[in-house]
C-alpha positions in Angstrom: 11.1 10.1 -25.2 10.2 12.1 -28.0 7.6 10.7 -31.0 10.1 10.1 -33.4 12.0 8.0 -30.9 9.0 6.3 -29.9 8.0 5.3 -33.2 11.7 4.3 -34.3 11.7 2.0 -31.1 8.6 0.5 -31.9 9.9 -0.2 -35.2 13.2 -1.7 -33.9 11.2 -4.1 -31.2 8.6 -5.0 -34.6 11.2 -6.0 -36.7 13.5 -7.7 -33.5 10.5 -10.0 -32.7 10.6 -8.4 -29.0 6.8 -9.0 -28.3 7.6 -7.6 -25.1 9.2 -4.6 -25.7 6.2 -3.5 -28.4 4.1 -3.8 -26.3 5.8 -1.8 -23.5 6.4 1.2 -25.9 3.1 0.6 -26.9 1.8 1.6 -24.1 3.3 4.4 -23.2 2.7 5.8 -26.7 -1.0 5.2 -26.1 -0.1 7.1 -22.4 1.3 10.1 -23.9 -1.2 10.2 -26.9 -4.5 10.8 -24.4 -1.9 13.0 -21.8 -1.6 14.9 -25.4 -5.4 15.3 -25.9 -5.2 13.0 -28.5 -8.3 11.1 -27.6 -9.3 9.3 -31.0 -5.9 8.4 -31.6 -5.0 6.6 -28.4 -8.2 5.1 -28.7 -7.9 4.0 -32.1 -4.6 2.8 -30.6 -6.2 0.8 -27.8 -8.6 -0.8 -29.9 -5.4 -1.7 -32.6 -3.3 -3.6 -29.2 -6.9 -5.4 -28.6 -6.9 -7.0 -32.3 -3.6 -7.8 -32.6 -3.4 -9.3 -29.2 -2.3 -13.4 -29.4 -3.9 -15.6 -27.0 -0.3 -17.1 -26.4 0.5 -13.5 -25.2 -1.5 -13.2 -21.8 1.1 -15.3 -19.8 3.6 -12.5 -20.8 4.4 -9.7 -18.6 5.0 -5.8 -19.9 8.8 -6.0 -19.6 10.5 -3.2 -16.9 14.3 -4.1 -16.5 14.7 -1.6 -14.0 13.6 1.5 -12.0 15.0 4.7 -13.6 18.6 5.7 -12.0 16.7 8.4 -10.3 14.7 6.3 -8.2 16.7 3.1 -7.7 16.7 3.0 -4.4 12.7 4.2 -4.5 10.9 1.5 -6.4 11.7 -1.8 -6.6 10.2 -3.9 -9.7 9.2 -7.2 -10.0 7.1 -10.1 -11.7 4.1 -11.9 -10.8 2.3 -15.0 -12.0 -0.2 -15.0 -8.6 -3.8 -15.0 -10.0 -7.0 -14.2 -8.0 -7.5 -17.7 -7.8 -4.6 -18.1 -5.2 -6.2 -16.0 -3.0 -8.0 -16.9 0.1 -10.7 -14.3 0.3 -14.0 -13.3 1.7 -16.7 -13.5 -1.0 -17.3 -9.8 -1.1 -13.3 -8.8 -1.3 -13.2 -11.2 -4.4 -16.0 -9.8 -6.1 -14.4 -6.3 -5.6 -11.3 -7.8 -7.1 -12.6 -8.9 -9.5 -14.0 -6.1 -10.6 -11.1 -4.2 -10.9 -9.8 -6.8 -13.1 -12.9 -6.7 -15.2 -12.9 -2.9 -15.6 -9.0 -2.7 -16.8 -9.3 -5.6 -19.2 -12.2 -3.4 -20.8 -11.4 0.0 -20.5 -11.5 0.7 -24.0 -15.0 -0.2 -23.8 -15.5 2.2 -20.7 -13.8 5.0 -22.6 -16.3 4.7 -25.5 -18.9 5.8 -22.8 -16.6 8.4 -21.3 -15.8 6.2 -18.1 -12.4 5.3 -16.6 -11.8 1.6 -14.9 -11.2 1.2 -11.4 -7.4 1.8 -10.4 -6.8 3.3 -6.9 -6.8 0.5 -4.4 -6.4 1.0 -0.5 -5.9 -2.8 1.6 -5.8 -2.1 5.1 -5.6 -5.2 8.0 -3.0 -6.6 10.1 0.4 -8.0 9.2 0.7 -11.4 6.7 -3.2 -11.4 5.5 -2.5 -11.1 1.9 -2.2 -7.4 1.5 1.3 -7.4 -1.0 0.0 -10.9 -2.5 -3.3 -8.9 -3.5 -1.3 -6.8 -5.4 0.8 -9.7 -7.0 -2.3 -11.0 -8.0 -3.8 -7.8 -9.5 0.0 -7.7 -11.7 0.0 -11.1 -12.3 -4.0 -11.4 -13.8 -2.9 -7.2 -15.6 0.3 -8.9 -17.1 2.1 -5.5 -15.6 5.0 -4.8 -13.5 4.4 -4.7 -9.8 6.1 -1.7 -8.5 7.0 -1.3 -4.8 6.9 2.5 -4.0 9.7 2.0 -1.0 7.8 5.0 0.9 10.0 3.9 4.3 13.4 4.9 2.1 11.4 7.7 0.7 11.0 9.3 4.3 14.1 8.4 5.7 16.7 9.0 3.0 15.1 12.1 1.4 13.2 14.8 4.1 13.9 17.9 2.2 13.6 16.5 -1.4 10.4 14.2 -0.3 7.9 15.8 -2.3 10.0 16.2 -5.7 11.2 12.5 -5.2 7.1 11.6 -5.3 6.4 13.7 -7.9 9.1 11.9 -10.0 7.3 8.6 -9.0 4.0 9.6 -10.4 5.7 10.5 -13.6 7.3 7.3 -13.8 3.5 6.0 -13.0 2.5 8.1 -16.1 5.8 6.8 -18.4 5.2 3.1 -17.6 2.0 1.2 -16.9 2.0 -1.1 -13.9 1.2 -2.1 -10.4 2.8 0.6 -7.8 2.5 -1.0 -4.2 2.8 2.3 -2.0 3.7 -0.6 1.2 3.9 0.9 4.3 1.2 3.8 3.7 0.6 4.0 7.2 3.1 6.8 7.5 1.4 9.1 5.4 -2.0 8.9 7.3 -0.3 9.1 10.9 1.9 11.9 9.4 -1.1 14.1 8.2 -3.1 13.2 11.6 -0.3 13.7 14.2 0.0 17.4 15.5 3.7 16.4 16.6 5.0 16.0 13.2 6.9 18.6 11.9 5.5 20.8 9.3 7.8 19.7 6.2 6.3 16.0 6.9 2.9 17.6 6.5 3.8 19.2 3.1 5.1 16.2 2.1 1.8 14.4 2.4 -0.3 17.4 0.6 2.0 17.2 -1.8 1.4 13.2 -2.0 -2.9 14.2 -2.0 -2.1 16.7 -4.7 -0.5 14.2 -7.3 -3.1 11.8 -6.1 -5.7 14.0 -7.3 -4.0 14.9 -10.7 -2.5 11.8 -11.4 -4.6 10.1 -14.5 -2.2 7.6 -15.8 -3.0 4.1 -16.8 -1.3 2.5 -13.7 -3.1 0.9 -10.9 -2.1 2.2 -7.9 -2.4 0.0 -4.6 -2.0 1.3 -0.8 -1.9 -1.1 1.8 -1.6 -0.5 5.8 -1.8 -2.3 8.6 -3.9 0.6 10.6 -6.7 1.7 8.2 -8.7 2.2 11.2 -6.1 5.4 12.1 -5.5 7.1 8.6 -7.0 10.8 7.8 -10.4 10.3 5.9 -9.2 13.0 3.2 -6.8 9.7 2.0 -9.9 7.5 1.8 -11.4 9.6 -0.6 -8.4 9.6 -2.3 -9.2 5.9 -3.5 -11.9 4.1 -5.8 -12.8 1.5 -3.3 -10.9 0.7 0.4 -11.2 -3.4 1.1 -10.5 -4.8 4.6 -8.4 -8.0 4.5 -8.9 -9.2 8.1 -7.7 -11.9 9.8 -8.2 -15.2 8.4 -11.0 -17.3 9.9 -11.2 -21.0 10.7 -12.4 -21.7 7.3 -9.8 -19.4 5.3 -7.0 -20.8 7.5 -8.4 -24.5 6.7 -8.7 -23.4 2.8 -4.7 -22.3 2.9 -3.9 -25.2 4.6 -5.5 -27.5 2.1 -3.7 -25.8 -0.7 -0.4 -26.1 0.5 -0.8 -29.3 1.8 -2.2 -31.1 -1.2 0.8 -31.7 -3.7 1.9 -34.3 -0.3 -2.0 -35.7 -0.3 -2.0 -34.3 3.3 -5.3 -33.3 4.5 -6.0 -30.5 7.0 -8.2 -31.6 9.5 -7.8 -32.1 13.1 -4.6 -31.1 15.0 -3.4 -29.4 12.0 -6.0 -26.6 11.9 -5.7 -26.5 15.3 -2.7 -25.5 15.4 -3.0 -22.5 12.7 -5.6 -20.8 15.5 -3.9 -16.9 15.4 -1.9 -17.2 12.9 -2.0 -14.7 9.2 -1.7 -16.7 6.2 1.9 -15.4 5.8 2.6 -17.2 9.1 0.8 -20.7 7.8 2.9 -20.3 4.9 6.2 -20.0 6.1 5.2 -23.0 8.6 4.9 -25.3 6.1 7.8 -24.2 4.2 9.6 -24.6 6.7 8.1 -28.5 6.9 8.9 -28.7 3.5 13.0 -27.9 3.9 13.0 -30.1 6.9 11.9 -33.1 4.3 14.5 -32.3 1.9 17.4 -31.9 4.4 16.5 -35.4 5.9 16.0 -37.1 2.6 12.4 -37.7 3.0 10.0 -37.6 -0.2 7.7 -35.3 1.5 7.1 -33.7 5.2 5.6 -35.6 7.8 2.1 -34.8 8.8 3.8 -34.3 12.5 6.7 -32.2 11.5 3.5 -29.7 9.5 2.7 -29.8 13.2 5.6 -28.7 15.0 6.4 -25.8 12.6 2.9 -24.5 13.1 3.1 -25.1 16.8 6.6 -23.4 16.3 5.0 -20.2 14.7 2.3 -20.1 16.8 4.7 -19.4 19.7 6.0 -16.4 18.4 2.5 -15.1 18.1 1.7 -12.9 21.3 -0.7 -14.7 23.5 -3.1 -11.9 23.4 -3.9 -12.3 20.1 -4.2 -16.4 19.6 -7.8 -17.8 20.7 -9.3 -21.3 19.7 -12.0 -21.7 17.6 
């Protein structure tokens, strides 16, 4: 969008009462103002969106109806109203979360000094321990669009146009400010380290390291794998900090329990954390969902502290036995 549109948008969402919309154009005016060179003005810009902020205006989220046509299929956009605070977390993966949350809120006092905020964020640990709800939370605290970066339809529908179809991501990255989940980023590390692969898969990931490297939008941008263990070091490099979201412990299983329990007043002690032993909190949550449709379909006002039970000891029994131990 050129200037002229920009500003006659702007205008049009001003005089509309869309607070939303402002803002969005808003931002990407500030976007390509600093892409432009135009430091001082995007600055002055920044520091303009600061003072005219509302405090009635945090619990609203920079609108994105939809992923452009191009990438439909590619990214799929969403809300959030997950906070930090719903998070079961180690101390030292809070603090770093924290952090990042800190640094964007103030990176207009960061630029004074010449200094970007945090924004490139690799979550590795297994299945269900809060990886995708991290980056809900990060959206949700932002006030931005989470963006899933659908890497599996990225490989599978478009070998051949994979690097041009990342490229056009990154410039949507650049266009509009938000989260981007890049789910699934396992395949890009086992592509680069696998010898087997064939050599347009390879491109395809310098390619991806290339527009890492000159990507300097305002977006966050959050990779999350289940195998951080296996993925090429050049890709941890890549990224301002790399947190480990393991499997929950005893206490962290207990906390999530507690939480979910407590609009019934049911407390989890005893055979109720016992049952949670090897399960993610992805697994604990579905259980007692689950406890929680069995109530309504029977009528009752709230589950049963036995049926929280059975649907744990139900999910536990999908869980290979390898992996469950007693604490």
């Amino acid at each position: 969008m050129a200037n002229a549109e920009y500003l006659t948008e702007l205008v049009r969402a001003h005089y509309s009462g869309d607070n939303r919309r402002f803002s969005n154009l808003l931002n990407q005016v500030i976007a390509a103002e600093s892409r432009a060179g135009h430091s001082r003005l995007a600055e002055r810009l920044r520091e303009l969106r600061i003072e005219g902020s509302r405090p009635d205006s945090a619990a609203q989220a920079t609108p994105l109806a939809r992923a452009p046509r191009n990438l439909e299929q590619i990214l799929s956009v969403g809300y959030s109203d997950t906070k930090l605070t719903d998070l079961v977390l180690t101390p030292q993966a809070r603090v770093a979360l924290e952090r990042y949350v800190v640094e964007q809120r103030r990176a207009h006092v960061l630029a004074d000094h010449g200094l970007k905020p945090r924004r490139r964020l690799l979550l590795h640990g297994p299945p269900g321990c809060g990886k995708t709800m991290t980056a809900q939370a990060l959206a949700g605290e932002l006030q931005l669009p989470l963006i899933r970066v659908r890497l599996e339809v990225v490989f599978s529908k478009y070998l051949g146009e994979t690097a041009s179809t990342l490229a056009d991501v990154f410039a949507e990255a650049t266009r509009v400010r938000g989260v981007y989940l890049f789910d699934e980023f396992d395949a890009l590390g086992r592509t680069r380290l696998d010898d087997s692969e064939v050599g347009e898969m390879k491109r395809v990931v310098t390619t991806f390291l290339q527009l890492l490297d000159s990507d300097h939008s305002d977006s966050l941008l959050v990779a999350a794998t289940n195998t951080g263990h296996a993925l090429d070091s050049a890709l941890f490099r890549r990224f301002d900090d790399v947190l480990e979201l393991p499997e929950p412990t005893e206490e962290q299983r207990q906390e999530m329990l507690t939480r979910l329990l407590r609009p019934w007043r049911l407390k989890a002690t005893g055979d109720l954390v016992e049952e949670t032993a090897g399960l993610s909190f992805a697994d604990i949550r579905a259980a007692v969902e689950d406890a929680h449709k069995d109530a309504i379909l029977s009528d009752q006002p709230r589950p049963s502290r036995e049926i929280v039970v059975d649907r744990l000891a139900e999910r536990r029994s999908r869980v290979p036995t390898r992996i469950i131990k007693r604490y």
